[in-house]
N, C-alpha and C positions, 0 to 999 in steps of 0.2 A: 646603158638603158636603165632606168630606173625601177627598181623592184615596186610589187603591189605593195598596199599600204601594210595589210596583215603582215605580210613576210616583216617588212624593217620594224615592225613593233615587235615581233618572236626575234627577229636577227638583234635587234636592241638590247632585251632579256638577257638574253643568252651571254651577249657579251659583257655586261654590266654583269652578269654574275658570275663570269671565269675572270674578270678583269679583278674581282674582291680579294683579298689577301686570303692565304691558306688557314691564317689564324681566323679570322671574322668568320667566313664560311664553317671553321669546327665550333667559332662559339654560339652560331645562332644554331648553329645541329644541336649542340650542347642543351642549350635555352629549350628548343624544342620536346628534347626526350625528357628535362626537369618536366616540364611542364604538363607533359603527357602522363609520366610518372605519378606525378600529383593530383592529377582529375581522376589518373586510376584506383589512386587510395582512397580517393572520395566518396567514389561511386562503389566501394566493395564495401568503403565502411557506411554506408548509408543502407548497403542492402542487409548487411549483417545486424545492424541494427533497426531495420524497418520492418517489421511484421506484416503479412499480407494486410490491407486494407480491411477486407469482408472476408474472416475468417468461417467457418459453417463454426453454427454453437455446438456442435457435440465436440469437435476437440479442443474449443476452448473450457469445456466443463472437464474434460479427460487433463488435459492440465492443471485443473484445480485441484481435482483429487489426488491424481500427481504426487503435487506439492504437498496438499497438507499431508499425505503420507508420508511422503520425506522427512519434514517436519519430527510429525510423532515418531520416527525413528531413531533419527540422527539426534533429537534434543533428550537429553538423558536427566537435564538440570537447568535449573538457574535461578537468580535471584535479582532482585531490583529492587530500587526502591520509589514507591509511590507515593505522592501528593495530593488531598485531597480536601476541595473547598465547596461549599455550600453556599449558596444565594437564595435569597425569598426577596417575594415581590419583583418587582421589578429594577433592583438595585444589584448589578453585578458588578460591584465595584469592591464593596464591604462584603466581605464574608463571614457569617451570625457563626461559622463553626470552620474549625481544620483540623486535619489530622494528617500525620508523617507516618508511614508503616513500611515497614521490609517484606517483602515476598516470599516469598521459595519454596518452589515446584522441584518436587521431586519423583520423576517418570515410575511410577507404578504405586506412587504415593500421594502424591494428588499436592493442594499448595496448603503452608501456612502461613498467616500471617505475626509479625511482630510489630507491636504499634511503638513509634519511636515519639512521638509528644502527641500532644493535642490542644485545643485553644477552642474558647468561644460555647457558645451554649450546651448545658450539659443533655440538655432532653435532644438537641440535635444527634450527639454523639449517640446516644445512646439507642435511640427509636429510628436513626436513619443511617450514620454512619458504621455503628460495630453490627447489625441486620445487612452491612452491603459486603461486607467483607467475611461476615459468615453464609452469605450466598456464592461467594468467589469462592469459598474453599470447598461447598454443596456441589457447585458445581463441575468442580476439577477431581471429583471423585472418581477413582481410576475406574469404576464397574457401569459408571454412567459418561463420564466426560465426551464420550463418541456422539453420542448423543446432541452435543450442544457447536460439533464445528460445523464450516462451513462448506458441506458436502453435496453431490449431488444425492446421499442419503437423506440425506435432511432437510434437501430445499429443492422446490422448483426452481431452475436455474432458466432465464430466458435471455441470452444477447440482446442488449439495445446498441439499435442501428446506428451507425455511424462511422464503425471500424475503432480504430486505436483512438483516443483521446488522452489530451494531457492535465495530467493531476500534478500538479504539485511539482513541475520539470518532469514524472513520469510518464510514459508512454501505455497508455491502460488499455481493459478490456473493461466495457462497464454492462454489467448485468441485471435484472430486477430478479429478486428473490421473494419466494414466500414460503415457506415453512412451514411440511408435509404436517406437524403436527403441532397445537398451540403450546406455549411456555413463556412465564416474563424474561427470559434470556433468548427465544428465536426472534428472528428478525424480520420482519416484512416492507423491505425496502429495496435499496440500491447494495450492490458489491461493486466495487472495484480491486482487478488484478491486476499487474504486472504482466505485459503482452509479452513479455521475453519467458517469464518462466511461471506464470501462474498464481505467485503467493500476494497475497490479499494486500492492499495498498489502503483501502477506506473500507468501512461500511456506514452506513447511514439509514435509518427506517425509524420504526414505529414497535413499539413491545406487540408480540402478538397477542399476548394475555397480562392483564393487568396483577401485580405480583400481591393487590388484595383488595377487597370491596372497600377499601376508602380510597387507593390509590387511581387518582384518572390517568389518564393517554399519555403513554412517557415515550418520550421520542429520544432516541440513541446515536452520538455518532464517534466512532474513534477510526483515528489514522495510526499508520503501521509503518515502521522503516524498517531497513535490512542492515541488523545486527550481527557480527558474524557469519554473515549471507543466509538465515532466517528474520522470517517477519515478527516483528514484535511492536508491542503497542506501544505509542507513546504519548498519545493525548485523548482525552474521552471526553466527553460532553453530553450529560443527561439532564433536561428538564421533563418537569411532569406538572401536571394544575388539576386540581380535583378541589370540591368545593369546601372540603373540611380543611385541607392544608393550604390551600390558593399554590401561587405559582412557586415552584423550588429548580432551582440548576443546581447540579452537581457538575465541577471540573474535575480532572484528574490528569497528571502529567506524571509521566514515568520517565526513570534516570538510571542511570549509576548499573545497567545491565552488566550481568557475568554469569555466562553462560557454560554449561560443561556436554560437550561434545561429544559423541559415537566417532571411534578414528575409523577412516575412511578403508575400505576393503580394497 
């Protein structure tokens, strides 16, 4: 008597697959648990690296603080060396002034500079570039420097919506800042953090205070990488246009970090 059609298609299976060699049947098992194995690394290392989407902003600002505390504890030192070119007009190809200078921050000391050459017009260097670098060292004074990071002390901190976004192959938190109190060094703009651990990846804004009644609207922006697994600058970009000096950029690229370190407890 002839079986229903269901049965010989299940009775089919079954024998087409005890019929398969002992070998074939352990290698597609094999194939199977690689396989499985592999989606399961994916999906742990997707989650360990994926940050909730919609973070709530108080622990993304609790993160920040965080870090930059970490930061100012664990960095005891370091030095670099900085690069620094001037444009006028709208010609940012020639640079009318450079300067080469060494860094070095020393934690309860604040930074000095040493100028390693210079080139290009002397009224530049003198009225724009050694006034930037004796503002860098004003404001890395140990009794004020707190004053100038990038804190929920010192800024209204607001999430912008979107969740994690990518800077630069990072994975960011991006925030709008404005700065409880005015200064040519606070900032009122954009932060960008690092969704994994907090430490600043970009900033970009507007000076909140112009640094003198001839200087106009000087717009700021520097990016940050993880040196030693702290953030440090390494490229900056300042124009400004006021009608006595017309339009000026200033670049700057940082190098050659060495950092000295707080060993770990």
């Amino acid at each position: 008597m002839p079986l229903p059609k269901g049965y010989e298609d299940g009775l089919a299976i079954n024998v087409s697959q005890k019929s398969r060699p002992f070998s074939a049947v352990r290698e597609s098992s094999m194939r199977r648990r690689v396989a499985c194995a592999a989606l399961g690394a994916v999906l742990w290392t997707w989650a360990a690296v994926s940050p909730a989407a919609e973070p709530d902003a108080a622990s993304v600002v609790r993160l920040i603080d965080g870090e930059v505390q970490h930061r100012v504890q664990a960095v005891l030192g370091f030095t670099d060396i900085e690069h620094y070119r001037v444009f006028r007009g709208g010609d940012e190809t020639h640079a009318v002034a450079e300067m080469t200078a060494k860094d070095t921050y020393r934690k309860g000391v604040g930074k000095t500079y040493t100028v390693l050459s210079r080139s290009g017009s002397a009224i530049v260097q003198r009225f724009g570039l050694k006034p930037l670098l004796d503002n860098e060292e004003r404001i890395n004074n140990p009794a004020t420097v707190a004053q100038s990071w990038f804190t929920s002390a010192n800024y209204d901190m607001k999430l912008k919506p979107g969740g994690v976004q990518n800077l630069n192959g990072r994975a960011c938190y991006v925030l709008s800042i404005t700065p409880k109190q005015k200064a040519p060094n606070m900032i009122d703009g954009t932060l960008w953090v690092d969704a994994h651990d907090g430490s600043i990846a970009q900033m970009d804004g507007i000076a909140s205070k112009s640094p003198s009644p001839f200087a106009g609207t000087t717009h700021m922006m520097r990016r940050y990488m993880q040196i030693d697994g702290f953030p440090m600058a390494t490229h900056a970009r300042a124009e400004s246009s006021s009608t006595f000096f017309g339009r000026t950029v200033v670049l700057i690229d940082y190098s050659d970090y060495h950092l000295q370190v707080a060993p770990q407890k």
